[in-house]
KEKE-3310 file (N, C-alpha, C; in steps of 0.2 Angstrom, whole numbers, plus 5000, padded with zeros to 4 digits):
npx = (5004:5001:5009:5006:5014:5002:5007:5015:5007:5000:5011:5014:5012:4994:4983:4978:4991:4997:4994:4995:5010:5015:5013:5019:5034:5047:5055:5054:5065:5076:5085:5085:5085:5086:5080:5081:5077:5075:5067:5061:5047:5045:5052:5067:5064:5053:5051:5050:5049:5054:5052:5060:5059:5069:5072:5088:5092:5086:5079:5067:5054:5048:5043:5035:5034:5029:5033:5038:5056:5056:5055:5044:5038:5048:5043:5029:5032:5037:5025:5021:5025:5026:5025:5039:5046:5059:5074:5088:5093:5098:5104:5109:5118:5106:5097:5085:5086:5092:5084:5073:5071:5068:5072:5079:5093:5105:5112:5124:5129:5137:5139:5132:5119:5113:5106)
npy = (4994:5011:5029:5045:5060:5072:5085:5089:5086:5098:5103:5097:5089:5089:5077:5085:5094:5086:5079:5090:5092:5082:5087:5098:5105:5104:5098:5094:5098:5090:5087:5076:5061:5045:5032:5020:5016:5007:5001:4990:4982:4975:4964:4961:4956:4957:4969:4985:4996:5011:5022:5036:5049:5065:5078:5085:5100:5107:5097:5095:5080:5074:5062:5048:5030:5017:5000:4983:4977:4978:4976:4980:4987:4998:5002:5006:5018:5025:5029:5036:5049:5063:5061:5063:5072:5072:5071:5069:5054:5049:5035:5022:5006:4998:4983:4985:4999:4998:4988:4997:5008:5022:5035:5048:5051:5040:5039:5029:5025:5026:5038:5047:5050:5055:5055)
npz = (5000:4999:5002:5002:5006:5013:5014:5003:4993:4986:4980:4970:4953:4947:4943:4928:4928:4924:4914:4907:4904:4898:4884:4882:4871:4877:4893:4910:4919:4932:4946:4955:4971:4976:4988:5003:5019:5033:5048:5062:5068:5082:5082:5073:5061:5058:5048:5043:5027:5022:5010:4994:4988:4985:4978:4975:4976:4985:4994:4998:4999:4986:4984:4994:4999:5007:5013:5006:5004:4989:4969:4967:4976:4972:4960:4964:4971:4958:4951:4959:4956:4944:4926:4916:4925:4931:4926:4931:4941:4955:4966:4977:4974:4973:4970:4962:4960:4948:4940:4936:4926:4922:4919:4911:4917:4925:4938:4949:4965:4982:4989:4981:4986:5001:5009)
capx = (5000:5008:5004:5008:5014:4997:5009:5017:5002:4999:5016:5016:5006:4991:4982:4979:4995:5001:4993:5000:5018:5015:5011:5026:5041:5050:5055:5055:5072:5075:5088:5084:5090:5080:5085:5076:5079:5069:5066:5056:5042:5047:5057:5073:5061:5047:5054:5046:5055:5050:5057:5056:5063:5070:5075:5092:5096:5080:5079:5060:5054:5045:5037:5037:5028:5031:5033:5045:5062:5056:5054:5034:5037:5049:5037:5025:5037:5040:5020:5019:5029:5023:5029:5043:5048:5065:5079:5093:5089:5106:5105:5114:5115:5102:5094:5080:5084:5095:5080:5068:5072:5060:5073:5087:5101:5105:5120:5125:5135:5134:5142:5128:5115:5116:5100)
capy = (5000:5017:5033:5051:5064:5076:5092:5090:5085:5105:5105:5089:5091:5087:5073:5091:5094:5079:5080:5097:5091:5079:5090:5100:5103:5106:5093:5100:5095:5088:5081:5068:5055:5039:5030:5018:5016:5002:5000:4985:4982:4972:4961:4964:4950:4961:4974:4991:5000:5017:5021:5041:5053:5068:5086:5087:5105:5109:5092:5093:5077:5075:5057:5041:5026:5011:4993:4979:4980:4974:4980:4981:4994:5004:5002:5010:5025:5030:5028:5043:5053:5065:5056:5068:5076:5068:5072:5063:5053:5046:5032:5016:5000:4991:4979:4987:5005:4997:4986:4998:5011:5029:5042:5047:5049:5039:5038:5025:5028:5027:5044:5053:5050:5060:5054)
capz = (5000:4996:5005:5000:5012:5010:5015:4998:4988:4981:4975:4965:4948:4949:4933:4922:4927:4921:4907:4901:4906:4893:4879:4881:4868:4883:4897:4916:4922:4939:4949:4963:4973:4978:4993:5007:5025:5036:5055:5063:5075:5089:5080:5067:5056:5057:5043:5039:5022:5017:5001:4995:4982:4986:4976:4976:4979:4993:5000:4997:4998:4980:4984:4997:4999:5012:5008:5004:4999:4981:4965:4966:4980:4970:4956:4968:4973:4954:4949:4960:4951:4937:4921:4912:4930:4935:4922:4934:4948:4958:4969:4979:4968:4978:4962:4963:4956:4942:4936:4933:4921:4922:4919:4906:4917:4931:4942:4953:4970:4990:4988:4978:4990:5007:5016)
cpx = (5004:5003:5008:5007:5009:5002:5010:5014:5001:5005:5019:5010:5000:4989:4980:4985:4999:5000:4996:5006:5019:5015:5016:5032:5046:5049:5056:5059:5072:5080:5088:5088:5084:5084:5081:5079:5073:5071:5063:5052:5043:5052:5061:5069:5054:5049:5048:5051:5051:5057:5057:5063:5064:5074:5080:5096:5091:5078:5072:5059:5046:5040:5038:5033:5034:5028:5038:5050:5062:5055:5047:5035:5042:5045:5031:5026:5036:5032:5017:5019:5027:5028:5035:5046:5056:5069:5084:5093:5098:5104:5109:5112:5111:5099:5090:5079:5088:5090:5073:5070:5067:5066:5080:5092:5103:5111:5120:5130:5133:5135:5136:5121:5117:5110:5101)
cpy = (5006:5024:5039:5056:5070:5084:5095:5091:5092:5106:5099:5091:5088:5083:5080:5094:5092:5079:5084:5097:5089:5081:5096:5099:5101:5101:5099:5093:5095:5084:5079:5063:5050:5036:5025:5017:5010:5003:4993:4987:4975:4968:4963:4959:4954:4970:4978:4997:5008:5021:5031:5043:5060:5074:5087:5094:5109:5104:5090:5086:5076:5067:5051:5035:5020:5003:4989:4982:4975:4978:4981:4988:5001:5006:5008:5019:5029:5032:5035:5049:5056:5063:5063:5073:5077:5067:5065:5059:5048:5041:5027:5010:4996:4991:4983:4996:5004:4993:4988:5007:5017:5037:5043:5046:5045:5037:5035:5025:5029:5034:5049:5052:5051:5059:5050)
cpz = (5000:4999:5003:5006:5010:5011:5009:4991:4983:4980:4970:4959:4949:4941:4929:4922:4923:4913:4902:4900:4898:4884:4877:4877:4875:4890:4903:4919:4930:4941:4956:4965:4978:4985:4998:5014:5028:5045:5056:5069:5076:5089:5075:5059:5054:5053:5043:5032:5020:5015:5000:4989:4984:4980:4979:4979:4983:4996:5002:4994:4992:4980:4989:4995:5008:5010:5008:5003:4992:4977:4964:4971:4977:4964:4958:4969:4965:4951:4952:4957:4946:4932:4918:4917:4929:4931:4924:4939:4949:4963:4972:4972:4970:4969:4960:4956:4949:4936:4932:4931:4920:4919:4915:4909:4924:4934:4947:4959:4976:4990:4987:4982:4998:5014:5020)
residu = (UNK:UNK:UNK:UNK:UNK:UNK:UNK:UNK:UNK:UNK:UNK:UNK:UNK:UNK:UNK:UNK:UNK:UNK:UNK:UNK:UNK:UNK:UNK:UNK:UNK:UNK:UNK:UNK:UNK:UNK:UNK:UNK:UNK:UNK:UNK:UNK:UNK:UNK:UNK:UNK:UNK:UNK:UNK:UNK:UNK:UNK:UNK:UNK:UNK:UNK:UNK:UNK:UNK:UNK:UNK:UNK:UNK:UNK:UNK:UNK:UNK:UNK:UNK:UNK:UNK:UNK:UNK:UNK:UNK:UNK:UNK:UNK:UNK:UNK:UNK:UNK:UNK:UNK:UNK:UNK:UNK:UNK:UNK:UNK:UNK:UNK:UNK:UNK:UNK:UNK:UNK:UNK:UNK:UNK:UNK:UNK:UNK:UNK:UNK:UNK:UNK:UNK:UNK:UNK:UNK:UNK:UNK:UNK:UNK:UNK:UNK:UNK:UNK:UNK:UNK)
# end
């Protein structure tokens, strides 16, 4: 199940937004970085992951969700996303962000990820 932080929600397009994105000569350039962290409840067997995309140079956080550590959950993550946002997106090499392909340019590295 996938939950969006409503604080954000008015500065994420909205579907007419979406739609107008798409009809643009013109791409809106964006560099992000993806990244997940987990916790557990009561036991370390009892995982919880939440996932999230982050706006490189305000740190605003552009989408999350909570879920596995699989590629359905990050699936989930990028679904949120307005399609044509996210120019570069930089994250670690967990499998996950290399098997699923949404954005032209993607850089790999613990380094470029700071959350």
């Amino acid at each position: 199940m996938s939950y969006v932080n409503h604080h954000f929600i008015g500065k994420l397009p909205d579907e007419t937004e979406r739609v107008a994105l798409k009809q643009l000569d013109v791409e809106v350039c964006l560099s992000a970085e993806c990244d997940e962290q987990w916790s557990f409840i009561q036991h370390k067997k009892n995982q919880r992951w939440l996932w999230y995309v982050l706006e490189k140079t305000t740190r605003k956080v552009l989408a999350f969700t909570f879920g596995r550590r699989t590629n359905a959950t990050f699936q989930n993550l990028i679904n949120l996303l307005p399609e044509r946002l996210i120019d570069r997106l930089d994250t670690d090499d967990w499998k996950s962000y290399t098997s699923i392909r949404f954005t032209p340019i993607h850089r790999i590295g613990k380094d470029l990820t700071c959350a």
